[in-house]
C-alpha positions as CSV (number, residue, x, y, z in Angstrom):
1,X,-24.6,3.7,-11.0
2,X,-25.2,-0.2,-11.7
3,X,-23.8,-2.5,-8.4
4,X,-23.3,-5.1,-10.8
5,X,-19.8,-6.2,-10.6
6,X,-17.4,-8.4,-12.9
7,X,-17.9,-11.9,-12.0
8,X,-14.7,-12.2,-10.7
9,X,-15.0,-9.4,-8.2
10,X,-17.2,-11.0,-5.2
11,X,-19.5,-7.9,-3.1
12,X,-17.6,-6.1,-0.8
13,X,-18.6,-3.9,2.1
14,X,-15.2,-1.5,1.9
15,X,-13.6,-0.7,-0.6
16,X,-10.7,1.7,-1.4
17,X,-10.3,3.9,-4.5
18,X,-7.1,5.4,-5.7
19,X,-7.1,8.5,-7.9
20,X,-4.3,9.6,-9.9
21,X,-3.3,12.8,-10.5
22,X,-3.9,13.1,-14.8
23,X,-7.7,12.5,-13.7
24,X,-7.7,15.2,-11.4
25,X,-5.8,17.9,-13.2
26,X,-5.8,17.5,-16.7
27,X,-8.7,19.0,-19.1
28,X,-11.8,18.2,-18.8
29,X,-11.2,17.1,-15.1
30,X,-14.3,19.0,-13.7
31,X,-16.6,16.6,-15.6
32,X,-14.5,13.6,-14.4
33,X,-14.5,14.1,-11.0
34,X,-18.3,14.8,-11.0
35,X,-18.8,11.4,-13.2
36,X,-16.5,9.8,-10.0
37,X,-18.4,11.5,-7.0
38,X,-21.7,10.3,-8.3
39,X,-20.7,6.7,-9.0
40,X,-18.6,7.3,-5.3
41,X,-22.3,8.4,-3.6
42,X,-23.7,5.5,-4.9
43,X,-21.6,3.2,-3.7
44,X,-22.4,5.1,-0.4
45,X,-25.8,5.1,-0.5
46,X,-26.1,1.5,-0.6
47,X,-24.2,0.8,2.5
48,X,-20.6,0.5,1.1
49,X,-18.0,2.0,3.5
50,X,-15.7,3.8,1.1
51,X,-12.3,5.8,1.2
52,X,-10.5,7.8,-1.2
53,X,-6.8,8.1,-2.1
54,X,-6.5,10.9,-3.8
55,X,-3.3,12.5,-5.7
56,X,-3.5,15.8,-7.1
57,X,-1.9,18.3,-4.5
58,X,1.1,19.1,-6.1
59,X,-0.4,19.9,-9.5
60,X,-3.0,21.9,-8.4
61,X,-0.7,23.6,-6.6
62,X,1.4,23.9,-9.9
63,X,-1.6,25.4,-12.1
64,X,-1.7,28.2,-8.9
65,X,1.5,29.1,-9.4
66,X,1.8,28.8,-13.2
67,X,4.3,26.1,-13.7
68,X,4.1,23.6,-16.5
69,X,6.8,21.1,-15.6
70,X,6.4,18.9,-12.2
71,X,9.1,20.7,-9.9
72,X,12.6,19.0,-9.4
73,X,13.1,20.3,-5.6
74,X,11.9,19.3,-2.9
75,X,10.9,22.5,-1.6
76,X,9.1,23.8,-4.5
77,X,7.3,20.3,-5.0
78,X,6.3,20.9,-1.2
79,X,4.8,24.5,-1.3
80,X,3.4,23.0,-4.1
81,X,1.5,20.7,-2.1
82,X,0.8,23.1,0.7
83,X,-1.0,25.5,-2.1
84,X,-2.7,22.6,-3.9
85,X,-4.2,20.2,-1.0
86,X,-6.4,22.8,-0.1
87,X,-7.9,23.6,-3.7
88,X,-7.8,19.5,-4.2
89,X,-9.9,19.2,-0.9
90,X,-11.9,22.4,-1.5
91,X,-13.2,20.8,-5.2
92,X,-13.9,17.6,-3.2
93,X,-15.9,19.2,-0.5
94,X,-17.8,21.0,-3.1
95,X,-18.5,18.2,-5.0
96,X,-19.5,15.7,-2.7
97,X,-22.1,18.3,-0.9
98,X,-24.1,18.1,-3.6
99,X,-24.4,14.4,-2.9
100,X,-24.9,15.3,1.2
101,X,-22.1,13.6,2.0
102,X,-19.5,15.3,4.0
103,X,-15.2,14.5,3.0
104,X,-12.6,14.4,5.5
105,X,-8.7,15.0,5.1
106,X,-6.5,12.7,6.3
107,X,-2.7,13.4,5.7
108,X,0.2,11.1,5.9
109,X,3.5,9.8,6.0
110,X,5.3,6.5,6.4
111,X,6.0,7.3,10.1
112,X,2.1,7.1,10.6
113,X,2.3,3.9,9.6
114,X,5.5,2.6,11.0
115,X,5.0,3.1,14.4
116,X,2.2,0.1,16.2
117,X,0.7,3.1,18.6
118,X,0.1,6.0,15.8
119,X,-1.1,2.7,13.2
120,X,-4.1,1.5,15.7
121,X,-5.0,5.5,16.4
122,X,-5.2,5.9,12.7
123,X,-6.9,2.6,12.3
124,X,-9.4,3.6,15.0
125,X,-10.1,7.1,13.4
126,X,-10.4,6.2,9.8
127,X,-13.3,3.7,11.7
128,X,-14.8,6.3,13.2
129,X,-15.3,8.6,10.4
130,X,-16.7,5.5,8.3
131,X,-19.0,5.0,11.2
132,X,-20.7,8.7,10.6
133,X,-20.8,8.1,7.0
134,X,-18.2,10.8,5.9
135,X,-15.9,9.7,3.2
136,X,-11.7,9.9,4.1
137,X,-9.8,11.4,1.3
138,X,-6.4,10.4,2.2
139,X,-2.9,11.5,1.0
140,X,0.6,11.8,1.2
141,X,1.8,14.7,3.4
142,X,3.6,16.0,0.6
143,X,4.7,19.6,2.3
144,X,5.9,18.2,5.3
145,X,7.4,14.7,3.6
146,X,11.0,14.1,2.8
147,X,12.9,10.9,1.5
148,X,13.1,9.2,4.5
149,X,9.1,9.2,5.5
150,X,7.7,9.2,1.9
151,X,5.4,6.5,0.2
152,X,6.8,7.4,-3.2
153,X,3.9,7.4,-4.8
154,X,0.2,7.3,-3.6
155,X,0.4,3.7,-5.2
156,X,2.0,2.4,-2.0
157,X,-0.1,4.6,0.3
158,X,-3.5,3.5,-1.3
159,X,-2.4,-0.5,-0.6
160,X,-1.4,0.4,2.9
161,X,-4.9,2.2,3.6
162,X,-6.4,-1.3,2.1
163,X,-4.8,-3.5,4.9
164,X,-5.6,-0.3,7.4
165,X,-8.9,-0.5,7.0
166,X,-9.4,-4.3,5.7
167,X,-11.3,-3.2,2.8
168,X,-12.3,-6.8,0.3
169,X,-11.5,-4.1,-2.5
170,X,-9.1,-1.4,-3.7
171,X,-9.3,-0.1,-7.1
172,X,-6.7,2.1,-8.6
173,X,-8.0,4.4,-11.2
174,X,-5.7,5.4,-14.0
175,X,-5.6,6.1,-17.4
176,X,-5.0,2.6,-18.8
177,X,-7.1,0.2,-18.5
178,X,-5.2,-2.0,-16.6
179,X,-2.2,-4.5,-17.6
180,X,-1.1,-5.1,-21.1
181,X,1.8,-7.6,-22.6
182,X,2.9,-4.8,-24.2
183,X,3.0,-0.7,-23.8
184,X,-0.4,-0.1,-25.5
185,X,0.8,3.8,-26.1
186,X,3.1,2.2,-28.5
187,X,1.9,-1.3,-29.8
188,X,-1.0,-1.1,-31.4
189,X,-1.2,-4.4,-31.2
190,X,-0.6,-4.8,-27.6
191,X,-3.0,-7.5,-25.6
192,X,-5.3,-6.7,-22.7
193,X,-5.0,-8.5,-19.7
194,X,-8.1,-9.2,-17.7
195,X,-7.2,-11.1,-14.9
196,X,-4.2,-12.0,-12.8
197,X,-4.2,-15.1,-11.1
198,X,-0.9,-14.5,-9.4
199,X,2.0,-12.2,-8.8
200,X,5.1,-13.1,-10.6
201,X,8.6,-11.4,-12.0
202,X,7.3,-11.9,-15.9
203,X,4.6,-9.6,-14.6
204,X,7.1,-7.0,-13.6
205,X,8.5,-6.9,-17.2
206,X,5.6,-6.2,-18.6
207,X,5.6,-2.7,-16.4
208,X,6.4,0.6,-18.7
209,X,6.5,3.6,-16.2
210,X,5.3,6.4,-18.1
211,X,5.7,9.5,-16.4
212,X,5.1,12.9,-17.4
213,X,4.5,16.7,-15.9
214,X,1.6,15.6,-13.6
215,X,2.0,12.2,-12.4
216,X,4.9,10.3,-11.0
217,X,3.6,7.1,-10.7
218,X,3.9,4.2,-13.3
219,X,2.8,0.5,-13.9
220,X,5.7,-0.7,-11.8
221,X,4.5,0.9,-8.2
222,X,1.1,-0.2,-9.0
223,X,2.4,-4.0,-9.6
224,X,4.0,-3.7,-6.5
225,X,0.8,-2.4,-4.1
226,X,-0.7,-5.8,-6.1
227,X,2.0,-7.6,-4.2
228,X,1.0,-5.7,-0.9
229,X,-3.1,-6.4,-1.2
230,X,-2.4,-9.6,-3.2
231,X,-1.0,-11.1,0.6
232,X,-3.7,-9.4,2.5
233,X,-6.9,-11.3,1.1
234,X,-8.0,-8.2,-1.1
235,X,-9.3,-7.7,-4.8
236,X,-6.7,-5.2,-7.0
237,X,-8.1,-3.2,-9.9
238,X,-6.4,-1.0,-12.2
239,X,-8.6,0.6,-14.6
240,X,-9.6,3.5,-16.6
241,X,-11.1,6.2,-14.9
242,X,-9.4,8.7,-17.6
243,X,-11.8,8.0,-20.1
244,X,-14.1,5.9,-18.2
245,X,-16.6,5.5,-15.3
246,X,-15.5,4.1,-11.4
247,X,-18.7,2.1,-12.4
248,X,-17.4,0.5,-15.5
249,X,-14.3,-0.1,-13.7
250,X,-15.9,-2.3,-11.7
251,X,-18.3,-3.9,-13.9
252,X,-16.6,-4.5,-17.2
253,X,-13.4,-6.5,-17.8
254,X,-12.6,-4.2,-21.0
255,X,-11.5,-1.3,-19.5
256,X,-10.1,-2.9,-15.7
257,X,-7.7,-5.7,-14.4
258,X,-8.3,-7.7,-11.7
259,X,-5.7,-8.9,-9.7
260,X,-7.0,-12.0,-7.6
261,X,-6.1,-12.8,-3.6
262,X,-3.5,-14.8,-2.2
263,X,-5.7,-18.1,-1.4
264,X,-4.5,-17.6,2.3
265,X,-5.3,-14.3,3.6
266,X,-2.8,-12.6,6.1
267,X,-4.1,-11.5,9.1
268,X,-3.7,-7.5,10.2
269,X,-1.4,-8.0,12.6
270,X,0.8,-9.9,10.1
271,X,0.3,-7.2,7.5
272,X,1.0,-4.8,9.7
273,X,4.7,-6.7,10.6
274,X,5.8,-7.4,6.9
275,X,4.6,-4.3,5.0
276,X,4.4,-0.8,7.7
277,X,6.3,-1.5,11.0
278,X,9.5,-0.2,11.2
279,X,12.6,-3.1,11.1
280,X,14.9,-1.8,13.9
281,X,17.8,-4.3,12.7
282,X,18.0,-7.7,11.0
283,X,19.5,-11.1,11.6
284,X,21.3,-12.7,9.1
285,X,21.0,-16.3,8.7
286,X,22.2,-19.9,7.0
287,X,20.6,-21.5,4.1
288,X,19.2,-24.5,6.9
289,X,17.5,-21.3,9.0
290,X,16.0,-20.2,5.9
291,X,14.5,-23.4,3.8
292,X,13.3,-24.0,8.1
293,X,11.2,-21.1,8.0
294,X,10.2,-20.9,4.2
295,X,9.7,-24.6,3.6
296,X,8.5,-26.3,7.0
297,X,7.4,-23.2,8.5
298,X,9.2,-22.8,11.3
299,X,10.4,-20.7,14.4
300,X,13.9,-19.0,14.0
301,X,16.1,-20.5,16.8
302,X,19.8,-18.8,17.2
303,X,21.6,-21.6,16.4
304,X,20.7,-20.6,12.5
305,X,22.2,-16.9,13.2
306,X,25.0,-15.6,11.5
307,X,25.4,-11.9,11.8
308,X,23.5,-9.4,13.7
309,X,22.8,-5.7,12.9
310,X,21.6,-2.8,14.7
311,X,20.0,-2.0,18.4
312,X,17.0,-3.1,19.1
313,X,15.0,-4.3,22.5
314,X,12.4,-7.4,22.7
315,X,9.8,-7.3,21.3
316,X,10.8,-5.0,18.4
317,X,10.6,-5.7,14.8
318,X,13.4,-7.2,13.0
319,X,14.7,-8.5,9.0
320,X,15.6,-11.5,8.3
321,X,17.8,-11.8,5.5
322,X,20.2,-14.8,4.0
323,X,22.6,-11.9,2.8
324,X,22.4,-8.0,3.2
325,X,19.8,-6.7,1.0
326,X,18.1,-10.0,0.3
327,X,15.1,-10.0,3.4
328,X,13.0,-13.5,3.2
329,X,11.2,-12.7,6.2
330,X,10.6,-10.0,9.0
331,X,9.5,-10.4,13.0
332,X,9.3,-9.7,16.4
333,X,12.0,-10.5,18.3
334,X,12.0,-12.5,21.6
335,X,15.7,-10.8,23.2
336,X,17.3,-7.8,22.4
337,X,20.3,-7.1,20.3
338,X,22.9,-7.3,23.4
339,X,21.3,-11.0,24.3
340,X,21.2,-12.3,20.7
341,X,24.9,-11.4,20.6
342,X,25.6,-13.6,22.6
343,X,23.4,-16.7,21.9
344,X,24.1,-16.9,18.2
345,X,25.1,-19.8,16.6
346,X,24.1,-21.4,20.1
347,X,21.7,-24.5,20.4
348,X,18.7,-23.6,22.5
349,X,20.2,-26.0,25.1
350,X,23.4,-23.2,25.4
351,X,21.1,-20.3,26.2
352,X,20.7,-20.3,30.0
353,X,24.9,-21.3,30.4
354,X,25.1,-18.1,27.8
355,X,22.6,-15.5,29.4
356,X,22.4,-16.2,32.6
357,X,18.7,-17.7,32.0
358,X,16.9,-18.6,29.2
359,X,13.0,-17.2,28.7
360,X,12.7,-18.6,25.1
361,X,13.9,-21.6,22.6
362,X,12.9,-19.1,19.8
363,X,14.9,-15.9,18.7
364,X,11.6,-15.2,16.8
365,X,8.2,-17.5,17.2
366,X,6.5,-18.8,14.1
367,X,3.6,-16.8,15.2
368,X,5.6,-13.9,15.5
369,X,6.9,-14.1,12.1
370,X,5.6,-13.3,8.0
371,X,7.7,-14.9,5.1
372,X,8.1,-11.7,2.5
């Protein structure tokens, strides 16, 4: 495999690489995943940290049992999963030994992700297997996952492993090569787009989820775990690793788009707040509140508090929305819901004659808060 890299791609000592599921299980797979394990061990064997995430589960677990169409249940797409995870990690293992290099499952669901203390023990053991030079293949828990703890699509879950593990790069392998103006199944004359400067709605519009008996996932999820890396510092490809190499993916602008970095990267711990911990409530506030926080970048102080909704103790991680449903940022919370109950709409100066005392100015401290 060449190192070389598009010149808009800078070298990168992690990097992340997303799999769908049409590259895994659909003819002529065999000879794809062997093209992608040996471009994958040479990307190890010159130092590069990598980790897979890898679909596949549920239609290898639908070839076992004969079915043609992608289940509609829940329970039969889960034994589905339960069947197929273990031939998906069974072809990996196989064909990464050839390359000496030994594969690791790692299963999950949003709850992994959600919660600080299980989010730094992943963190920590994804490190540690990097450290002995054994490759993650990561994916949704599928057999155990239900609406309520899902990812969706392995989209979402791949962008998440990219701030987990801080990787410069995460490259989602498809079978497009990359972001059109148009759907290029049906315009012939559709236009190739080889870089993205910046996120946007127009970009959205140009999504055309195409879904069929293997895969679930479409443009649209993949434009949105753009928006995730995008605020995170990291380098987004979407290629074609249907018809193509992981190595041309990363080299040639023909068959891959790039989608560049915020300019300002977000720190983990800020990632961690606006895209994986858990909101245990939110705060609803005035316009002045809002253009404070968005425009001058400031704290949120209760006197900007409209509404409050749900239970939640200091410290925990809270919405912030100017209406239900429309969240402009998320935080951490200096008093519980009781406390904040009682000091909204206050000035800072009302707290103590409120509370009893007063331990903060701040509902939420600018450095305790991300803008969505």
């Amino acid at each position: 495999m060449s190192t070389s890299l598009r010149n808009d791609v800078p070298p990168f000592k992690t990097i992340v690489i997303k799999i769908g599921s049409r590259i895994l299980a659909a003819a002529g797979n065999a000879e794809r995943i062997a093209r992608l394990a040996a471009d994958v061990a040479a990307l190890h064997a010159s130092g590069i940290r990598v980790i897979l995430v890898s679909s596949g589960a549920i239609a290898h677990g639908m070839q076992a049992l004969g079915l043609t169409k992608r289940p509609t249940t829940i329970p039969l797409q889960q034994a589905c999963a339960s069947v197929g995870q273990n031939r998906l990690m069974s072809v990996y293992q196989s064909t990464f030994a050839s390359h000496t290099i030994l594969t690791g499952q790692v299963l999950l669901t949003w709850d992994d992700l959600r919660s600080k203390k299980r989010y730094l023990n992943l963190r920590n053991t994804m490190f540690q297997l990097l450290e002995y030079g054994i490759i993650p293949i990561v994916n949704e828990n599928d057999s155990v996952g239900v609406e309520e703890i899902r990812f969706g699509t392995n989209d979402i879950l791949a962008a998440q492993m990219a701030v987990l593990v801080q990787a410069e790069v995460l490259v989602n392998l498809t079978d497009v090569s990359g972001l059109y103006d148009s759907n290029p199944n049906s315009d012939p004359d559709a236009v190739h787009i080889p870089v993205v400067n910046q996120m946007s709605d127009a970009l959205h519009l140009l999504a055309a989820d195409r879904k069929n008996e293997i895969s679930v996932g479409g443009m649209s999820s993949k434009l949105k775990a753009a928006e995730v890396v995008a605020r995170a510092g990291i380098f987004y490809l979407i290629g074609d690793g249907f018809n193509r190499r992981l190595s041309e993916v990363l080299s040639s602008k023909s068959c891959s788009t790039v989608f560049l970095p915020a300019r300002k990267k977000m720190s983990s711990r800020r990632s961690w707040m606006a895209f994986s911990g858990t909101p245990q409530g939110s705060l609803t506030i005035d316009q002045g509140a809002a253009t404070a926080i968005i425009v001058k970048g400031k704290s949120l102080l209760p006197a900007g508090i409209r509404e409050i909704t749900g239970s939640f103790k200091a410290g925990d991680n809270v919405d912030i929305q100017t209406s239900p449903g429309a969240v402009i940022a998320r935080g951490l919370v200096n008093y519980p819901s009781e406390d904040l109950r009682l000091i909204l709409g206050c000035k800072t100066s009302d707290i103590a004659a409120r509370l009893g005392r007063k331990e903060f100015d701040e509902v939420i401290h600018r450095d305790n808060l991300v803008v969505l």
